[in-house]
C-alpha positions as CSV (number, residue, x, y, z in Angstrom):
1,X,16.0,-20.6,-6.5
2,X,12.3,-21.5,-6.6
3,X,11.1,-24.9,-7.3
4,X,8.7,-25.9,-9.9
5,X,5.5,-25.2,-8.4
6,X,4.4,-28.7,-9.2
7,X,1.2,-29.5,-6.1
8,X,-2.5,-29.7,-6.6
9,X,-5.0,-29.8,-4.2
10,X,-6.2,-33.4,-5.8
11,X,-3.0,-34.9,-4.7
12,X,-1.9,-36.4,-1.2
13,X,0.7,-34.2,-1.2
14,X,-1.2,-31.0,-2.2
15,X,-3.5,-31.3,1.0
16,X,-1.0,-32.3,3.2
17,X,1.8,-28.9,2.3
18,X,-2.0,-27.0,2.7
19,X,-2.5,-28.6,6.3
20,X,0.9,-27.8,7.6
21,X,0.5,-24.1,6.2
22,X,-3.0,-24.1,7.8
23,X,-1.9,-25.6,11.1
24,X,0.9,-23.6,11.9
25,X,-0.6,-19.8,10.9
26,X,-3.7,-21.1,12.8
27,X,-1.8,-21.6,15.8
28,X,-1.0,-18.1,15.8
29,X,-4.2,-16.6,15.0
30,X,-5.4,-19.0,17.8
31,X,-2.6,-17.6,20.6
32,X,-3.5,-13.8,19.4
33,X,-7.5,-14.5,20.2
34,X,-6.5,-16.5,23.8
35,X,-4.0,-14.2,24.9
36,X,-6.8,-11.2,25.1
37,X,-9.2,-13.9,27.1
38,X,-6.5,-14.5,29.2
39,X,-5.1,-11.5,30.4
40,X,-7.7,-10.9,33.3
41,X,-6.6,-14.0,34.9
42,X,-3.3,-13.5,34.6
43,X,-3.5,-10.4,36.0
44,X,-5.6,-11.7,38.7
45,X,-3.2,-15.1,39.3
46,X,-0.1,-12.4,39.6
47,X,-1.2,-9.7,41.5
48,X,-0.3,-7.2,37.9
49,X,-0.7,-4.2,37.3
50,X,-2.2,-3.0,34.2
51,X,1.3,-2.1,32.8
52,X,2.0,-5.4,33.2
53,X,-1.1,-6.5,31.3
54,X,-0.4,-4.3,28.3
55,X,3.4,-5.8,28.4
56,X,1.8,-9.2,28.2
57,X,0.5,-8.4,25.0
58,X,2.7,-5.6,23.8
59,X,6.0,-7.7,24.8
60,X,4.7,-10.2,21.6
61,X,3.6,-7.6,19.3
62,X,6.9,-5.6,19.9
63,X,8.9,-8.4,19.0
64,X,6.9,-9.1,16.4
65,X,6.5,-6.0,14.3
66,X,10.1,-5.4,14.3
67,X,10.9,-8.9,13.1
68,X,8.2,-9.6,10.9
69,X,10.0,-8.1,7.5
70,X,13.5,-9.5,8.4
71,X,11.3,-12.8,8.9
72,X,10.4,-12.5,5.1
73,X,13.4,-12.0,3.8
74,X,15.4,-14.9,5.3
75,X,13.0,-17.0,4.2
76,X,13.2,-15.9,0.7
77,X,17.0,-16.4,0.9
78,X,17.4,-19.1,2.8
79,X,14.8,-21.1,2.2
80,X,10.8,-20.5,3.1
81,X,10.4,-24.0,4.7
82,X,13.3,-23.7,6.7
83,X,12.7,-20.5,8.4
84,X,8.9,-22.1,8.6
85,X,10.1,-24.9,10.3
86,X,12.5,-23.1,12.6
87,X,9.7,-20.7,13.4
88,X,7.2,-23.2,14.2
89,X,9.6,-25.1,16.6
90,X,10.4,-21.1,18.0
91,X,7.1,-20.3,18.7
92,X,5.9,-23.5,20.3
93,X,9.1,-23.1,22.6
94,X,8.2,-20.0,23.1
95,X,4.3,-21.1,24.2
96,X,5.5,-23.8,26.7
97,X,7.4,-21.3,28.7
98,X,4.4,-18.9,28.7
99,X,2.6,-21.9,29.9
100,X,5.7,-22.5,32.4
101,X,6.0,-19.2,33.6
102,X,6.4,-19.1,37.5
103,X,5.9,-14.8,37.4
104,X,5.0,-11.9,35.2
105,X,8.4,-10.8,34.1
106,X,9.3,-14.4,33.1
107,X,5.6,-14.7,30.9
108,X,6.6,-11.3,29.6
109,X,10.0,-12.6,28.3
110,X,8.6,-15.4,27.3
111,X,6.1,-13.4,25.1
112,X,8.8,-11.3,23.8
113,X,10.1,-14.7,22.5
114,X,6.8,-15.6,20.8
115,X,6.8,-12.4,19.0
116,X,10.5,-13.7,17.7
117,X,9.1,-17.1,16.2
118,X,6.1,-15.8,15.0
119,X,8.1,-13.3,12.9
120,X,9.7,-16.3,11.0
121,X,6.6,-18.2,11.1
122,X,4.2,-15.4,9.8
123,X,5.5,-14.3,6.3
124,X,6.3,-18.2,5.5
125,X,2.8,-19.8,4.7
126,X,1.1,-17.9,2.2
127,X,4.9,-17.6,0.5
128,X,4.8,-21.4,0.8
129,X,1.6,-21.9,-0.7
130,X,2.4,-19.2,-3.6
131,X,5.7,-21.5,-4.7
132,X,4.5,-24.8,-4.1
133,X,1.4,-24.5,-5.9
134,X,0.8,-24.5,-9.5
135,X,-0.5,-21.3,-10.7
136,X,-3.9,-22.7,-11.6
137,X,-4.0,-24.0,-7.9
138,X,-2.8,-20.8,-5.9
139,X,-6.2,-19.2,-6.0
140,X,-8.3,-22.2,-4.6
141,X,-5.5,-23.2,-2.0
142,X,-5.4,-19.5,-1.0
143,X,-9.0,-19.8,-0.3
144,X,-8.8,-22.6,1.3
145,X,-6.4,-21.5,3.7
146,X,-8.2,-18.4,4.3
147,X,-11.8,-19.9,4.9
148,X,-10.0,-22.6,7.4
149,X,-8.0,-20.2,9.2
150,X,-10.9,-18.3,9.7
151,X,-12.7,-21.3,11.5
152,X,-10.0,-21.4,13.6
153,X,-10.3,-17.9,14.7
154,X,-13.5,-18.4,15.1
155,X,-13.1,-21.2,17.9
156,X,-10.3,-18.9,19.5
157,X,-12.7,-17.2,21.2
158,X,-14.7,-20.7,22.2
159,X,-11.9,-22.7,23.2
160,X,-9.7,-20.1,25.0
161,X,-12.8,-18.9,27.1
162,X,-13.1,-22.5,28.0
163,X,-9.7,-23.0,28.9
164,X,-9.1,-20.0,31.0
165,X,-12.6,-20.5,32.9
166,X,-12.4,-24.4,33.4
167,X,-8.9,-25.5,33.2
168,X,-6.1,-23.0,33.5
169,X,-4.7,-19.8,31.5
170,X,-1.6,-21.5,30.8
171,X,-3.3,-24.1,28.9
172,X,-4.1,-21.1,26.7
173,X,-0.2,-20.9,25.7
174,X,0.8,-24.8,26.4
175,X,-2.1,-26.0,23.6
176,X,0.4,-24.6,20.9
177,X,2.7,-27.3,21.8
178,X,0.9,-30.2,20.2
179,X,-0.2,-28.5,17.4
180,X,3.1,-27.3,16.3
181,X,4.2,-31.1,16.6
182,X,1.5,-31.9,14.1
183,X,2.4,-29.4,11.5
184,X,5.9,-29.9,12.1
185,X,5.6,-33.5,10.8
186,X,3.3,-32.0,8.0
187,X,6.0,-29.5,6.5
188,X,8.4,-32.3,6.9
189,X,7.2,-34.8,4.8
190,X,4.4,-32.4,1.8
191,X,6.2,-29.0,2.0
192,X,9.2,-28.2,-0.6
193,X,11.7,-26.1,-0.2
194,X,11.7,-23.1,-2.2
195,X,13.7,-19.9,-2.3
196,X,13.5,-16.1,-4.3
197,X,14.2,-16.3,-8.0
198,X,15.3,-12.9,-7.8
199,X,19.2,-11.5,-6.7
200,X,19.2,-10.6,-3.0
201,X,21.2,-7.6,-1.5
202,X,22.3,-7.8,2.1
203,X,20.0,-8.1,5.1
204,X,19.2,-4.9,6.4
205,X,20.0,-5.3,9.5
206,X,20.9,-1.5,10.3
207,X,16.9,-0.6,9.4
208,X,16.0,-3.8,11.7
209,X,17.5,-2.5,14.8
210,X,16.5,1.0,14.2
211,X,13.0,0.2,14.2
212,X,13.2,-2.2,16.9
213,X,14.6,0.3,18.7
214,X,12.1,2.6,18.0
215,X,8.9,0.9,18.7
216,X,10.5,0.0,21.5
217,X,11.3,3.4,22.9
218,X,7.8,4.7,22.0
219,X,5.8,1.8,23.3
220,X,8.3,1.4,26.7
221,X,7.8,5.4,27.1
222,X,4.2,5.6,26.9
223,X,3.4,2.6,29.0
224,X,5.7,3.9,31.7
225,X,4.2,7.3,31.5
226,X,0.5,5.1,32.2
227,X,2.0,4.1,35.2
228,X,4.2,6.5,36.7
229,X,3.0,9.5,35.0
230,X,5.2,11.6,32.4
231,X,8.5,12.0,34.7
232,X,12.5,12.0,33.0
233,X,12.1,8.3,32.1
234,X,8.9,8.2,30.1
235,X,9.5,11.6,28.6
236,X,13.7,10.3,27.4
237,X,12.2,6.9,26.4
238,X,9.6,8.4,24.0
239,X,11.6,10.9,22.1
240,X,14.1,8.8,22.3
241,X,12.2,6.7,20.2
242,X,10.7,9.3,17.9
243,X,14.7,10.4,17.2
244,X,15.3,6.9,15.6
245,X,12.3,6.4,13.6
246,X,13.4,9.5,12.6
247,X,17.1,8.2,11.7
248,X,15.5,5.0,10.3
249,X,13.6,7.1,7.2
250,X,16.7,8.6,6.8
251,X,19.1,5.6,6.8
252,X,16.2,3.7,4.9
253,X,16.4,6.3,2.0
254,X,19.9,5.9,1.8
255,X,20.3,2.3,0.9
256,X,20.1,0.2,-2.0
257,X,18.7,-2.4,-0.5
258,X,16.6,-0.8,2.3
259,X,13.9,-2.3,4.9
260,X,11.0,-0.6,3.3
261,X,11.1,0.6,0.3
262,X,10.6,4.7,0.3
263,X,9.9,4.6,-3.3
264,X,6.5,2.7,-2.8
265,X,5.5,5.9,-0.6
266,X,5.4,8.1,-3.6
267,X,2.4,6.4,-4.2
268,X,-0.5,8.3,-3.0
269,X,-3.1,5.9,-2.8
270,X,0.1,3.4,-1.2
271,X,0.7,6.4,1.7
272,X,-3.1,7.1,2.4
273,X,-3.6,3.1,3.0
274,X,-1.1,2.4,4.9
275,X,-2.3,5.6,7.0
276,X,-5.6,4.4,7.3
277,X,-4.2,0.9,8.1
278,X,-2.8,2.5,11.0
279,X,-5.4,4.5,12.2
280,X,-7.9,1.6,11.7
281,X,-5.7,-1.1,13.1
282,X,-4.8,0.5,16.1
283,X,-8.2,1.3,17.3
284,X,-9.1,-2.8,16.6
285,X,-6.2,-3.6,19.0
286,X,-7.3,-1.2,21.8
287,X,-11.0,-2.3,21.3
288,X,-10.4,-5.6,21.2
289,X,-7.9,-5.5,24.1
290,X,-10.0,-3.3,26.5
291,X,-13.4,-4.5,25.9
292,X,-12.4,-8.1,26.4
293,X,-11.3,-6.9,29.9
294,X,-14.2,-4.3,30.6
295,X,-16.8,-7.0,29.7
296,X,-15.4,-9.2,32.5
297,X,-14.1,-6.7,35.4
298,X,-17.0,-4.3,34.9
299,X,-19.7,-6.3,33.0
300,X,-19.3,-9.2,35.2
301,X,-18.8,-11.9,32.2
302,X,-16.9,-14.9,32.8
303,X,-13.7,-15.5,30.3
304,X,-15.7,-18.1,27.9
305,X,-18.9,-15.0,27.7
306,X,-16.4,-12.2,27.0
307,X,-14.6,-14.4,24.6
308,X,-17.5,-15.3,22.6
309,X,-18.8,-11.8,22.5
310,X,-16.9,-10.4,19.8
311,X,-17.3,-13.6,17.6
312,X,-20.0,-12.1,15.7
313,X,-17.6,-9.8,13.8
314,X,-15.5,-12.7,12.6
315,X,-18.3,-14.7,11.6
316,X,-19.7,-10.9,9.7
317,X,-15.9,-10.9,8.4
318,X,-16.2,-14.2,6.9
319,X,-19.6,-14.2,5.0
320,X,-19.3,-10.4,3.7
321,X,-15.5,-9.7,3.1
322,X,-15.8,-11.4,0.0
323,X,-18.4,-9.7,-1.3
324,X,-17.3,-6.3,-0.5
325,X,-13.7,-7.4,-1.9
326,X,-15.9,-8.0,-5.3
327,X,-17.9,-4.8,-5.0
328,X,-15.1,-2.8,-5.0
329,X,-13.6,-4.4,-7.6
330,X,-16.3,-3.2,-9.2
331,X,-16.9,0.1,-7.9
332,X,-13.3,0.9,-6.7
333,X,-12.3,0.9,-3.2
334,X,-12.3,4.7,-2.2
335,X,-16.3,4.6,-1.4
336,X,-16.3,0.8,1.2
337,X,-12.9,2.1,2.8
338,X,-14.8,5.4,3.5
339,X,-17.8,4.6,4.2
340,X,-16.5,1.1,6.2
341,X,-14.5,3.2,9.0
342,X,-17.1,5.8,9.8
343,X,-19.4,2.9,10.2
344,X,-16.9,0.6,12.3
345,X,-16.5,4.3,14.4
346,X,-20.2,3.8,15.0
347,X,-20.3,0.4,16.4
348,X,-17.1,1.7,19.1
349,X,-19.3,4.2,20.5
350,X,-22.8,1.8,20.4
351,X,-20.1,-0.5,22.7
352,X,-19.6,2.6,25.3
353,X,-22.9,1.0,26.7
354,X,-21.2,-1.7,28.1
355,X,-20.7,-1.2,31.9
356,X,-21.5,-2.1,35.3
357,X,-25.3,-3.0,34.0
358,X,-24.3,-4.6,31.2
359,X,-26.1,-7.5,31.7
360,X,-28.4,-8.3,29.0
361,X,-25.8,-8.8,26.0
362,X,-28.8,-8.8,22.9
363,X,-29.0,-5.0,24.2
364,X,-26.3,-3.7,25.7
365,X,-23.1,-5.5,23.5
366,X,-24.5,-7.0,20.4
367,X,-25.5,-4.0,18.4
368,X,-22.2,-2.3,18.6
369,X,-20.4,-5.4,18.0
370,X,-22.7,-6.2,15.0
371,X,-22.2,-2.6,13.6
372,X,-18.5,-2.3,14.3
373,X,-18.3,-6.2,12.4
374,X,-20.3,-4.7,9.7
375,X,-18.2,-1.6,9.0
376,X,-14.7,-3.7,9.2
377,X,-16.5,-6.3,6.4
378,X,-16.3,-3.0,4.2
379,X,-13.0,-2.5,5.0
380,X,-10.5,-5.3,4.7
381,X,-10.8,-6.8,1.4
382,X,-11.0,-3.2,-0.5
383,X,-7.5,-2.5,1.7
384,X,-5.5,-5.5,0.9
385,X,-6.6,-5.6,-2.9
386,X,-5.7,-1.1,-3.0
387,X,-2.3,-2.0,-0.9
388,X,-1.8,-4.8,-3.5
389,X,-2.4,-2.2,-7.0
390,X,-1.1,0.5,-5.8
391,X,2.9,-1.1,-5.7
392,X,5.1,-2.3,-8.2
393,X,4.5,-5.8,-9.5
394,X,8.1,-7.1,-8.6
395,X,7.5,-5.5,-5.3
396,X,3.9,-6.7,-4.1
397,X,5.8,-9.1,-1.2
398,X,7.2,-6.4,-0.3
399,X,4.1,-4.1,-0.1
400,X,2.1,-6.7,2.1
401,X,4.9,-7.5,4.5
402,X,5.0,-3.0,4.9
403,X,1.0,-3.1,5.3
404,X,1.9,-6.0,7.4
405,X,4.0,-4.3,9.7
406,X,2.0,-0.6,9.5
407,X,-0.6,-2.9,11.0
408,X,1.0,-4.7,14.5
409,X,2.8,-1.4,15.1
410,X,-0.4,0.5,15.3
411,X,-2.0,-2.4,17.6
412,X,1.0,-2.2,19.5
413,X,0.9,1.8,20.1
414,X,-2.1,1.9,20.9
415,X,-2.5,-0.4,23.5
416,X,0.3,1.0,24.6
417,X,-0.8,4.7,24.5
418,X,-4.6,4.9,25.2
419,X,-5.4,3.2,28.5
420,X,-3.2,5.7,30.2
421,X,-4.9,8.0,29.0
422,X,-8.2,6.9,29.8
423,X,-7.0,6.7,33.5
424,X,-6.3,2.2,33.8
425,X,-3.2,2.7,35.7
426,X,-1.7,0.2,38.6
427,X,-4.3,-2.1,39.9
428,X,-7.2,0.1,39.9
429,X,-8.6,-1.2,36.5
430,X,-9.9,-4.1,38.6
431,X,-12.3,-1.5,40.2
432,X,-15.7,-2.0,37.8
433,X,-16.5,1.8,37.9
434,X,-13.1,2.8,36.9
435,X,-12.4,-0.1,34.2
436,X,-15.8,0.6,32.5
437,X,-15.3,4.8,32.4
438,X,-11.8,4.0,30.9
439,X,-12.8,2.1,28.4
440,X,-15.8,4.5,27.9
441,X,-12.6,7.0,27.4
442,X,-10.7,4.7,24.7
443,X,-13.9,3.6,23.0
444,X,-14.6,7.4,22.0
445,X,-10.9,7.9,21.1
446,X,-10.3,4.9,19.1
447,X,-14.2,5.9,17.1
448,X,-12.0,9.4,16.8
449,X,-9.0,7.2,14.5
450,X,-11.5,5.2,12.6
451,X,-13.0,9.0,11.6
452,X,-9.4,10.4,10.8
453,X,-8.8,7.3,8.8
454,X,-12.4,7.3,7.1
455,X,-11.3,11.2,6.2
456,X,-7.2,10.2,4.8
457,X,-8.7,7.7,2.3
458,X,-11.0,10.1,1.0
459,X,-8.0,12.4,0.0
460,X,-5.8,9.5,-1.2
461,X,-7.3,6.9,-2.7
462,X,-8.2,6.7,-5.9
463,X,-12.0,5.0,-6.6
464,X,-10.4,3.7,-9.7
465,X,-11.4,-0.4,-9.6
466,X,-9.0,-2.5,-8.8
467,X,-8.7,-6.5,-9.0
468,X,-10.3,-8.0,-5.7
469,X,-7.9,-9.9,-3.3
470,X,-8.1,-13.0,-1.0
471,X,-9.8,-11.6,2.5
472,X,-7.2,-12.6,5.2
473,X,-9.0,-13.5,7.9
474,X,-8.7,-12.1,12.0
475,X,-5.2,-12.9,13.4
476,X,-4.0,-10.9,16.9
477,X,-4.5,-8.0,16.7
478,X,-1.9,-12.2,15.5
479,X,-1.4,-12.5,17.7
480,X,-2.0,-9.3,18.4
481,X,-5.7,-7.4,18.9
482,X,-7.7,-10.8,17.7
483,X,-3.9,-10.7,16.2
484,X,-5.1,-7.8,14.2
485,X,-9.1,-9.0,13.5
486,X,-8.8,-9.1,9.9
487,X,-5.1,-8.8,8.9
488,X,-5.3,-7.0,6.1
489,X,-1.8,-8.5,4.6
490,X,-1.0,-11.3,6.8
491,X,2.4,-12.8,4.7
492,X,5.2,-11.0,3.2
C-alpha cells in the first residue's frame, strides 16, 4: 500500500529522495547520449561490422522495450524503491562489464543486460517522486527533475565526446559506476518505500515473452537481412516475429489482467498518438544514430564535434517545450503535433547536406539541426499531455508506460531496419562516400515517417484543448536514440 506522501522540497529529506531520483534516471539518459558517441570507436577498436554496431545499440533497446512495462508493474507490487534500487545496482553492473568487455559479442551481452536494469530503473522515478511527494509538491519536484535531467542530457553530448576522444570509450560505460554508488546511498537513506493502492492481478508474463519474442524476431531478422541479404534466416526470423505480435494482440485481448490494455485503443485520439509516436520516434533513433556516425566517418568530425552537434535541439527542447506544452493547452494539440512533424521532416532533409565537405558546421549542419530541434519543440509536450487525456484516469500509468514502450520499439526497428536499406552493410560504412550516401538514403526515409506521422494525427486527434503536461526531457533514443531525444512518457 502507498505511504503518506509526506516530503517537501524545503526539507532535507525532500531534496535528497529528488537527488537520488535525478541521479539515477540521469545516468541513463547520460549512457543513451554516449553510447551513439561511442559507437564509431568501438567499431573501429573491434574490427565490427555495422551489424555489430546496430547490435550495440539495439541489444539495450531490445531488452529494454520488452522489459520496460513488466519493470512498472513489479515495482508497483513490490515496492517502487526496491525494484529502484535493484535496478540501479543492475544497470551499473551492467555498465562495468560494457566497460570490461574484452570483444563485441561480450559488449553486446553486456548491453542486453543494461537494457534489463534500465527496465526496473526507468518506470521507478517519476512513480517515486508521484508517492513520496505531497500533492502540492509533485508539480514543482516534477519540474525540477525534468529541468535537471535535461542538463544532464545536455552535458551527454560534452562529456562523452570528451571521453571517447581523450580518454577511452569504455569510460563512456564505466562512469555509470560511481554515480549509481551515489544515488544508491541517496535512495537509501531520503526515498520511502511505497507500493499501488490498487488490487493487482497476476504478472503477465505470457504478453512479456510474446513481445520479447517478437521485437526480437523482427529486429534479429532485419539486421541479418542488412548483412547477409534476405536469405531463409532473415526472411523465418522476421515473420516469425510478425506471427507473435500477432499472437500477443490476441492473447492480450483475452486476459483480464493483460500487458497493455486493448481497451485504451478504442480511443481514437489514444491509437493515432501512439502511431505518430512511432513514426516520429523511430525516425529520431535512426537520425540520431546515423548522423552521429556520418558526421565523423564522412564529415571528418572528431567524437567530442559530432557529439556536440546535435546539442542545439536539446537546448531548443528545453526553452520551448514548455511553451508549446501551454499553447496547446490552449489551442489543442491537433495543430503543434501537425504542424511539428512536417517541420522536424524539414530539418532531416536540410541535414542530407552533411557529407564529405561538410566542413563548415554554421552552413552545412546547423540549419537542419536547428529546424529539426524546432519542429520536435512542437511536438513533445502536446504528445505526452494528448497520450495523458485521451486514457482513463485510473489508467494514465498505464498509458505512459504503452507510449513508453510504442516509443523504444520504434527506435529500435528502425535502427534496425533502415541502414540496410540505405546500403551500410559489413565494414563498408567506414568508406566516407558510402556512409554519407547511406545516410543521405535514411535521412529522406526517416523525413518520409515524420510526414506519415504529421498526416495520422490529422485524422485522429482531436484539437480539443487539453491540460498541458511536464515536458520529459531527451533520454536514448534512453538510452536509446539520445535515449529517445525527448521521451515523450519516460515512467510508467
Amino acid at each position: 500500500m502507498t505511504a503518506p506522501a509526506k516530503l517537501t522540497l524545503a526539507s532535507p529529506a525532500g531534496r535528497g529522495a529528488l537527488a537520488a531520483t535525478v541521479l539515477a534516471s540521469g545516468m541513463v539518459f547520460l549512457d543513451g547520449t554516449i553510447a551513439n558517441v561511442a559507437t564509431r570507436q568501438i567499431g573501429l577498436d573491434f574490427k565490427a561490422s555495422f551489424a555489430t554496431l546496430q547490435w550495440v545499440l539495439n541489444g539495450y533497446a531490445l531488452a529494454l522495450a520488452s522489459l520496460i512495462l513488466l519493470g512498472g508493474s513489479l515495482g508497483d507490487r513490490f515496492g517502487r524503491r526496491s525494484v529502484y534500487l535493484l535496478g540501479i545496482v543492475w544497470f551499473a553492473t551492467a555498465s562495468a562489464l560494457c566497460a570490461l568487455a574484452p570483444n563485441a559479442e561480450v559488449l553486446i551481452a553486456a548491453r542486453v543486460l543494461q537494457g534489463i536494469g534500465g527496465a526496473l530503473l526507468t518506470p521507478g522515478s517519476l512513480a517515486l517522486i508521484q508517492a513520496s511527494f505531497r500533492p502540492e509538491e509533485t508539480g514543482r519536484a516534477v519540474g525540477v527533475w525534468s529541468g535537471t535531467s535535461g542538463v544532464t542530457t545536455a552535458l551527454g553530448p560534452l562529456l562523452g565526446g570528451y571521453l571517447v576522444q581523450h580518454v577511452s570509450w569504455r569510460w563512456a560505460f564505466g562512469i555509470n559506476v560511481p554515480l549509481a554508488v551515489v544515488a544508491v546511498l541517496l535512495a537509501m537513506r531520503f526515498l520511502p518505500e511505497s507500493r499501488s493502492d490498487e488490487e493487482e492481478g497476476p504478472l503477465d508474463m505470457a504478453g512479456t515473452v510474446l513481445i520479447a519474442l517478437a521485437l526480437g524476431g523482427l529486429t534479429y531478422g532485419t539486421t541479418l537481412a542488412g548483412s547477409s541479404g534476405w536469405n531463409g534466416t532473415a526472411v523465418g526470423c522476421t515473420l516469425a516475429g510478425v506471427l507473435l505480435l500477432a499472437v500477443f494482440v490476441v492473447v492480450e485481448d483475452r486476459r483480464r489482467y493483460p500487458l497493455v490494455p486493448p481497451r485504451l485503443f478504442a480511443n481514437r485520439t489514444f491509437t493515432g498518438s501512439n502511431l505518430m509516436t512511432f513514426t516520429t520516434y523511430g525516425a529520431l533513433g535512426a537520425v540520431f544514430f546515423l548522423m552521429v556516425l556520418d558526421l565523423q566517418v564522412a564529415g571528418g568530425y572528431g567524437p567530442l564535434a559530432a557529439g556536440l552537434a546535435g546539442l542545439p535541439i536539446t537546448v531548443l527542447l528545453l526553452v520551448l517545450s514548455p511553451r508549446t506544452g501551454a499553447l496547446s493547452s490552449r489551442i489543442g494539440p491537433k495543430l503543434p503535433m501537425t504542424v511539428g512533424p512536417l517541420l522536424a521532416a524539414t530539418g532531416v532533409a536540410l541535414t542530407m547536406r552533411i557529407g564529405t565537405n561538410s566542413h563548415n558546421y554554421l552552413t552545412d549542419v546547423l540549419p537542419g539541426i536547428l529546424v529539426f530541434g524546432l519542429g520536435m519543440s512542437l511536438v513533445v509536450a502536446p504528445l505526452t499531455a494528448t497520450v495523458m487525456a485521451a486514457a482513463p484516469p485510473s489508467e494514465v500509468g498505464v498509458a505512459s508506460g504503452v507510449n513508453n514502450a510504442v516509443a523504444r520499439s520504434a527506435s529500435l526497428l528502425a535502427v534496425a531496419v533502415l541502414p540496410p536499406l540505405a546500403g551500410l552493410t559489413g565494414e563498408r560504412y567506414q568508406i566516407p562516400s558510402v556512409m554519407a550516401h547511406g545516410y543521405r538514403v535514411a535521412a529522406a526515409s526517416c523525413a518520409g515517417l515524420l510526414v506519415i506521422g504529421a498526416i495520422v494525427v490529422a485524422f485522429t486527434v482531436t484539437g480539443t484543448p487539453v491540460p498541458s503536461a511536464p515536458a520529459v526531457p531527451p533520454q536514448e533514443v534512453d538510452d536509446d536514440a539520445r535515449d529517445r531525444a525527448a521521451d515523450p512518457a519516460t515512467d510508467s
